[in-house]
C-alpha atoms as one frame of an Amber mdcrd trajectory, in Angstrom:
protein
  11.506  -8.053   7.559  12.413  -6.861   4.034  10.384  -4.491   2.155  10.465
  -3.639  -1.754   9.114  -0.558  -3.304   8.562  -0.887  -7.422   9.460   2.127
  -9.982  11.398   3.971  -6.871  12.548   6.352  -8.974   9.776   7.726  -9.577
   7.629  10.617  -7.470   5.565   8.286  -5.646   7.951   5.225  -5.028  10.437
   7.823  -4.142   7.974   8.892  -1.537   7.010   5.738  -0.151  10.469   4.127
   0.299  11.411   7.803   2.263   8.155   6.791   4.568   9.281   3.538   4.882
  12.856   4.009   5.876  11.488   6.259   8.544   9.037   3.742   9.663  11.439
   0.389   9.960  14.787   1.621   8.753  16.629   2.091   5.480  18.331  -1.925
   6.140  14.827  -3.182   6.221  13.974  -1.013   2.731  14.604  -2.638  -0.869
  13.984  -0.328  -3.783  13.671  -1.498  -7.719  13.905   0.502 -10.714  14.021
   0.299 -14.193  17.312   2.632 -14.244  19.044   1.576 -11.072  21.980   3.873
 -11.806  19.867   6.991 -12.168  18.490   6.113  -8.435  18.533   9.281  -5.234
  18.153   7.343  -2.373  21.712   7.269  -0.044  21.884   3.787   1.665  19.231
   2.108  -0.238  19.541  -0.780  -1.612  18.422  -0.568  -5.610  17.963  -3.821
  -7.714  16.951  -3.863 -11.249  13.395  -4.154 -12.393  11.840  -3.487 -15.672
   7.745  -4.245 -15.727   8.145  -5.599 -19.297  10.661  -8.650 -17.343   9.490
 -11.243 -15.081  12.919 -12.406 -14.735  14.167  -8.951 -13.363  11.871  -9.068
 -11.216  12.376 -12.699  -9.850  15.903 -11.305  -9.097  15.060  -8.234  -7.462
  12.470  -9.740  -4.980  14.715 -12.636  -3.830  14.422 -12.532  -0.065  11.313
 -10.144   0.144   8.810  -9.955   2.136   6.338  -7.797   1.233   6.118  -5.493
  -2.090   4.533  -2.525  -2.948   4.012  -2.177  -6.594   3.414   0.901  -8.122
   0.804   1.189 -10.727   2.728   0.966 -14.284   2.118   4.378 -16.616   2.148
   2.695 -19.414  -0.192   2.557 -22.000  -3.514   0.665 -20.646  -3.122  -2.602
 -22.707   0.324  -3.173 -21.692   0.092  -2.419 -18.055  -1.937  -5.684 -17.609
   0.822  -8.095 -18.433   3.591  -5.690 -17.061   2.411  -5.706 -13.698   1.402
  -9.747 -13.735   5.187 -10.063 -14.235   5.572  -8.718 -10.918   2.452 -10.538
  -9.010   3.976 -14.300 -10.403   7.597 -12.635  -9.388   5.816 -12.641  -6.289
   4.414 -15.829  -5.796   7.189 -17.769  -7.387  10.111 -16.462  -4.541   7.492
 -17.324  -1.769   7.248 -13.293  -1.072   3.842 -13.295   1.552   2.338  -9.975
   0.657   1.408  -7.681  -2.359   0.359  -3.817  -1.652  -1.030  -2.047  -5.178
  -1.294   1.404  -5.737  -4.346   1.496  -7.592  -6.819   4.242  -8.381 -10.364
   6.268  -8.261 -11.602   7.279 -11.008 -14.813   6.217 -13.817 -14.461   2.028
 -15.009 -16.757   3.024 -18.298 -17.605   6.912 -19.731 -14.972   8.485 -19.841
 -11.049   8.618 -22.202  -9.558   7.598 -18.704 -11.914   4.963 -18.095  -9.329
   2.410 -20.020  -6.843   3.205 -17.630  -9.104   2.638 -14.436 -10.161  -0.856
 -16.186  -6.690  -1.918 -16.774  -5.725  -1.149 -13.013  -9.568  -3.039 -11.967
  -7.888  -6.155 -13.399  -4.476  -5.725 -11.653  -6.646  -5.652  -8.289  -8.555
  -8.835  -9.644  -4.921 -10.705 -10.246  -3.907  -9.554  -7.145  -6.909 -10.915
  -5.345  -6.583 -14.018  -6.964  -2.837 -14.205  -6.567  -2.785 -16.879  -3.162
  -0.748 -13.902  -1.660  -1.521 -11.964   1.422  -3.151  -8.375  -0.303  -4.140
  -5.023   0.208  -5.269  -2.595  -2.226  -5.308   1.704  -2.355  -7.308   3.313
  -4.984  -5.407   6.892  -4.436  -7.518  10.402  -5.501  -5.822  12.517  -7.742
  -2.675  14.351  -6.660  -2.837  17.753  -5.824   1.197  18.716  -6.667   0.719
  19.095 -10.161  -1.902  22.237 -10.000   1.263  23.754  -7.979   3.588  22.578
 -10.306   1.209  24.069 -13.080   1.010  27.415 -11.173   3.135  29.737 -13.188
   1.275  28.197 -16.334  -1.782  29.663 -14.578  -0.592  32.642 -13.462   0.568
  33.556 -16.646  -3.415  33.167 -17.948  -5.040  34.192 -15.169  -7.142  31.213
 -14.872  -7.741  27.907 -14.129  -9.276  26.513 -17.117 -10.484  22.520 -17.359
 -13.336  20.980 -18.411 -14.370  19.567 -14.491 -17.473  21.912 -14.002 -18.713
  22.140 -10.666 -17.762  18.155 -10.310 -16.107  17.401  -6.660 -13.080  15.463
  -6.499 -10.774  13.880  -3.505  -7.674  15.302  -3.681  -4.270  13.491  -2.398
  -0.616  13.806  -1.691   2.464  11.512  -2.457   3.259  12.364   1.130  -0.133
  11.809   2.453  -0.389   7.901   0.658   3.096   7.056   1.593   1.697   7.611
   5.143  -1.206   5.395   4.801   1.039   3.132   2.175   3.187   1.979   4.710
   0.794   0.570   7.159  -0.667  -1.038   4.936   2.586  -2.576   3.657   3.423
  -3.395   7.341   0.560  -4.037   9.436  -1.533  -7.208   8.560  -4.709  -6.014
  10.030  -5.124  -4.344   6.384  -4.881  -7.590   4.612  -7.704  -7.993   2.099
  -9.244  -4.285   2.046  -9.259  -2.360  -0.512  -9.285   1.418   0.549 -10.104
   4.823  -1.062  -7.404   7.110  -0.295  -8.035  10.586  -0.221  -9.414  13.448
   1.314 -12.532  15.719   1.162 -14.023  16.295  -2.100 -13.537  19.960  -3.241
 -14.790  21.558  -6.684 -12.275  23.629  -8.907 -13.840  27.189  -8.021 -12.773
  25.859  -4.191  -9.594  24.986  -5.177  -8.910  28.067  -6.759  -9.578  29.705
  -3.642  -7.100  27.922  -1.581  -4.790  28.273  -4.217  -5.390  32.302  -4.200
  -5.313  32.235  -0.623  -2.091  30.576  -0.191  -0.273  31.397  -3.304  -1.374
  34.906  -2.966  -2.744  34.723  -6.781  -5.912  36.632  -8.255  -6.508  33.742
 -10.390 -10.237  32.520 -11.487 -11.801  29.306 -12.426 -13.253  29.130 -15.946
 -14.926  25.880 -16.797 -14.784  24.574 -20.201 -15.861  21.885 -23.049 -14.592
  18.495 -22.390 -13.872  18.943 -26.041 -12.659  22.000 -25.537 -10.531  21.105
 -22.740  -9.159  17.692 -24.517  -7.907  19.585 -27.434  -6.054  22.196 -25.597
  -4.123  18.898 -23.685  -3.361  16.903 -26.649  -2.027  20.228 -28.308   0.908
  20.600 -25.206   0.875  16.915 -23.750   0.417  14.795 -26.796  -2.361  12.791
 -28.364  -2.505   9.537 -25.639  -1.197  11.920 -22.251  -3.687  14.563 -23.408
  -6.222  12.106 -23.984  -5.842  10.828 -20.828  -6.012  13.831 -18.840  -8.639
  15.208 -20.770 -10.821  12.112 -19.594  -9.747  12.797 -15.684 -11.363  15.999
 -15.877 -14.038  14.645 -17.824 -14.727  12.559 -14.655 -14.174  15.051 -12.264
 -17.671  16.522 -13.701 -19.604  13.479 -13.803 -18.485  12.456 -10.141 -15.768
   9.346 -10.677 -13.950  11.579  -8.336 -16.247  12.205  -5.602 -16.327   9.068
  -3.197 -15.847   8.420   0.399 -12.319   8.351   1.900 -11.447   5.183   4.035
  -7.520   7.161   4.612  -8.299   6.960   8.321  -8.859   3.502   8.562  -5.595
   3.136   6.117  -3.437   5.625   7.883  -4.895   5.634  11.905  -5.172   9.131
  11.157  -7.434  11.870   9.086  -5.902  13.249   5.732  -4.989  16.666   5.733
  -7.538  19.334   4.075  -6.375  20.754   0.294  -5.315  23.778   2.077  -2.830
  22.562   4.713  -1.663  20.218   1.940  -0.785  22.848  -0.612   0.801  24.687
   2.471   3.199  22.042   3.459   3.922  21.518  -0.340   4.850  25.007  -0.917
């Protein structure tokens, strides 16, 4: 069986083909990237794949099973047609199964909500592809509050606009688990799973953060104005946007579903706090 992981340069796809090649073997693992030569994985195979191509993508999944693509991050309107490239890639080399990494988060409500939609109708081409399917909706990671910490730190705060909201928080390593059986067993076929663990509000996270980190830091909820302005001035007008609108959904409860990671992964998820301890 061959295996092919989209964008596997990136954090995620990086992830999953490192799960993967310690599942069924780095022979049995295909990886495709837009920058082949810029690729970190010793004794992968790498083929070329841009999203924007459909021919790149006919050659890279020549001989392929199964694929796992990797949500585009594009901007919303593109990502439709970008990732259709790769579902007709799909069906026209006679590869038998698609695995999307999709997401949680509000469909209407919020300045993510665009982003969720445009990822809906990836699931709804995937459905209707006449391939063999399954489809994660991942919670939001947890790394990047860690990679944020000295940010923090340096204010003394946590400061977002997610109120007492819940979320499920996630891991790259914790999806490539459940990733890869659902790439490789075909009891998953045509589910569509929430992947994540418990929700948790900010002030909780801060506490596992000042637990583990050994910070004094507090939670101080803000504006989603407030908030969204303060993004777009570091991050940029559409990435600010964006992440303005996440947090905007944390407080209105996008975030705060029911995990199905055990019947992904044949396992539980790890809690926040033994996932930021294994990450630092």
């Amino acid at each position: 069986m061959k295996v092919a992981v989209t964008a596997a340069n990136g954090k995620l796809g990086s992830a999953l083909i490192k799960q993967l090649t310690l599942d069924i073997g780095k022979n049995h693992v295909i990886g495709i990237a837009r920058t082949p030569d810029q690729t970190k994985h010793p004794g992968i195979e790498i083929r070329k794949g841009d999203y924007n191509s459909k021919e790149d993508f006919v050659r890279a999944l020549d001989g392929i099973d199964a694929v796992l693509l990797v949500s585009g991050m594009d901007h919303p309107d593109k990502r439709i047609e970008q990732h259709r490239n790769v579902i007709h890639a799909a069906r026209d080399t006679n590869v038998k199964k698609i695995v999307y990494t999709s997401i949680i988060g509000p469909e209407t409500g919020s300045a993510f909500s665009p982003v969720v939609r445009s990822n809906r109708k990836t699931e709804e081409d995937i459905r209707n592809s006449g391939l063999d399917w399954v489809i994660g909706r991942n919670g939001l990671y947890i790394e990047p509050d860690l990679e944020y910490i000295d940010n923090y730190v340096a204010r003394g705060e946590v400061f977002n606009s997610a109120g007492e909201g819940k979320c499920v928080y996630t891991s790259r390593k914790e999806l490539a688990v459940a990733y890869s059986k659902m790439l490789l067993d075909n009891r998953h076929n045509g589910q569509t799973y929430h992947l994540a663990g418990t929700a948790i509000s900010q002030t909780q996270l801060v506490e596992y953060i000042n637990e583990l980190c050994h910070t004094r830091l507090v939670y101080r909820p803000a504006s989603v104005e407030e908030y969204t302005q303060e993004r777009k001035n570091e991050l940029g007008e559409f990435l600010g946007t964006i992440i303005g609108g996440i947090y905007e959904g944390i407080r209105d409860g996008a975030f705060n579903v029911e995990s199905d990671f055990f019947n992904a992964a044949g396992r539980p998820h790890k809690s926040p706090p033994d996932m930021i301890q294994e990450l630092l």
